[in-house]
N, C-alpha and C positions, 0 to 999 in steps of 0.2 A: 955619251949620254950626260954627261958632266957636264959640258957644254953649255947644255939649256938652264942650269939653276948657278951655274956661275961663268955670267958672261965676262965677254972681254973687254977690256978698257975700253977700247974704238967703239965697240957697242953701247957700252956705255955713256961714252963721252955725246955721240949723235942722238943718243934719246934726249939725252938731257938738255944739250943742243935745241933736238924740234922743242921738248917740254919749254923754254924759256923761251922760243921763238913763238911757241902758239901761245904762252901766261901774256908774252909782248901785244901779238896782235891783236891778244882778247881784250888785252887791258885800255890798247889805243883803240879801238873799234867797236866792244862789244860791252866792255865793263861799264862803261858813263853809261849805255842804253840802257842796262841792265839796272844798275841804282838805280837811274832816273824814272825806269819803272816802278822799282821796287817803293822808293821815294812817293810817287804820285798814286803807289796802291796804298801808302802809308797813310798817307793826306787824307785821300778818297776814304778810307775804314775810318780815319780818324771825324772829317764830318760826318759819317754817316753814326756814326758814337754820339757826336756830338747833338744830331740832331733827334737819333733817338732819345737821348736824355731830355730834349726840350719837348718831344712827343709824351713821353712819363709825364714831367714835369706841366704838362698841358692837362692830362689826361688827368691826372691826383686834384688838377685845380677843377677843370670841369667837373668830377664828382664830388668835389665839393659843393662845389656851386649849384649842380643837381639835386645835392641832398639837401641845402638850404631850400630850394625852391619846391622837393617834394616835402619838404616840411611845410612849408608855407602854402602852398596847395592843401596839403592834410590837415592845415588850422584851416583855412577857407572853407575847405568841405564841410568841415564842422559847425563852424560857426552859419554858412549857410543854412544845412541842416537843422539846429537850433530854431535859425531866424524862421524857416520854411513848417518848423514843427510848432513853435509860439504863433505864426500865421496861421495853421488850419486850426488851431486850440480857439483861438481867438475869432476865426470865421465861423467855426463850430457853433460855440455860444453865440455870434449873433443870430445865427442860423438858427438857431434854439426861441434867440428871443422872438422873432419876426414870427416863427410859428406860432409860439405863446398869442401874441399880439392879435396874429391874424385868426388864430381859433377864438380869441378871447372878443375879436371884432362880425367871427363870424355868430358868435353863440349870439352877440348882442345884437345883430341882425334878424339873426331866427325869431329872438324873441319878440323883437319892435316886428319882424314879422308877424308875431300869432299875436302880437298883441291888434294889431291892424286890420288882420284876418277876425281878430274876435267883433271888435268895434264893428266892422263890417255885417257881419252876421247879425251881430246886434240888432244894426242898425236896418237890415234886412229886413228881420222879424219882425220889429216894431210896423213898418209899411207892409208887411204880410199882415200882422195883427189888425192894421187899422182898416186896410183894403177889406177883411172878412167882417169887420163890424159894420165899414161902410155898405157893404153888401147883401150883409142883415138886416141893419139895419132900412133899405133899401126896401127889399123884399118884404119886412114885416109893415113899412109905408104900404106898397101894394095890396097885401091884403088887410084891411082893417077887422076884418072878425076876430085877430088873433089874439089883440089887443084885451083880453081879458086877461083876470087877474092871475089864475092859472095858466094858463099859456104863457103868461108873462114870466112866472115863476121858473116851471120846463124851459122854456126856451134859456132864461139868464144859464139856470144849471148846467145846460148841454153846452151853451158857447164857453161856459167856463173851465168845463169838463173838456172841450174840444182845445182850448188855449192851452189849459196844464197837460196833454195830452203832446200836443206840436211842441209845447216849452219841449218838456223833458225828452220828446224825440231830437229835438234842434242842439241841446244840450249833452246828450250821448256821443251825436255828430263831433260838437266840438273836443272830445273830448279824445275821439279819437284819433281829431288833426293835430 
């Protein structure tokens, strides 16, 4: 049982033996591959290092760049807004005056209307007026008995009574157009 935790020189000597023959054929065969990988993972990590720094370094600069231009948007909103709010202030009040204008064009029509409507009526009345004297007078042609000084009298009093009678109905009328 000795044996196994202290070998024999012969034992010893062939390990050692294979050990430097297998470090040999690792080193001519397997070691260059092995660097050369290790080598081209190194490389490979390394651009990819480097290129993530340039994706940062992109990145910090487009949000800059971002933040200047949502500034810049934020003064245009603004300034829009302004412009867009002095716009309706300012369409407002014309809007304002044009009503003025046009109530103040239309009262002046109303009136040059009743003033037109009155003339007319007026002018109505008057050829209503004169048609009933022509008519009177007509008829009081026809019969000549009437022609006394009495009858002359009544009759003036009634046609006069009958005109302030139409005046002031013609005139209630206008008064309530």
């Amino acid at each position: 049982m000795m044996d196994v935790f202290s070998p024999s020189f012969g034992v010893f000597f062939w390990q050692l033996v294979s050990f430097l023959l297998l470090l040999f054929l690792a080193k001519k065969f397997f070691l260059k591959k092995i660097v050369d990988t290790l080598q081209q993972r190194a490389e490979y990590i390394e651009g990819n290092l480097r290129q993530a720094k340039k994706a940062e370094e992109q990145k910090e600069k487009l949000e800059k760049e971002n933040a200047i231009v949502a500034a810049d948007i934020n003064k245009m909103m603004r300034e829009s807004k302004d412009r867009i709010d002095s716009w309706e202030r300012e369409e407002i009040e014309k809007s304002k005056e044009k009503i003025n204008e046009y109530r103040q064009n239309g009262i002046m029509e109303a009136k040059n209307d009743i003033e037109r409507n009155k003339q007319k009526i007026l002018s109505e009345s008057k050829k209503e007026i004169n048609n009933i004297t022509v008519n009177i007078v007509e008829h009081l042609l026809k019969d000549k008995t009437i022609f006394t000084q009495e009858n002359n009298i009544r009759i003036t009093s009634k046609m006069i009574d009958e005109l302030i009678r139409k005046d002031s109905t013609h005139n209630s009328k206008n008064d309530n157009v």
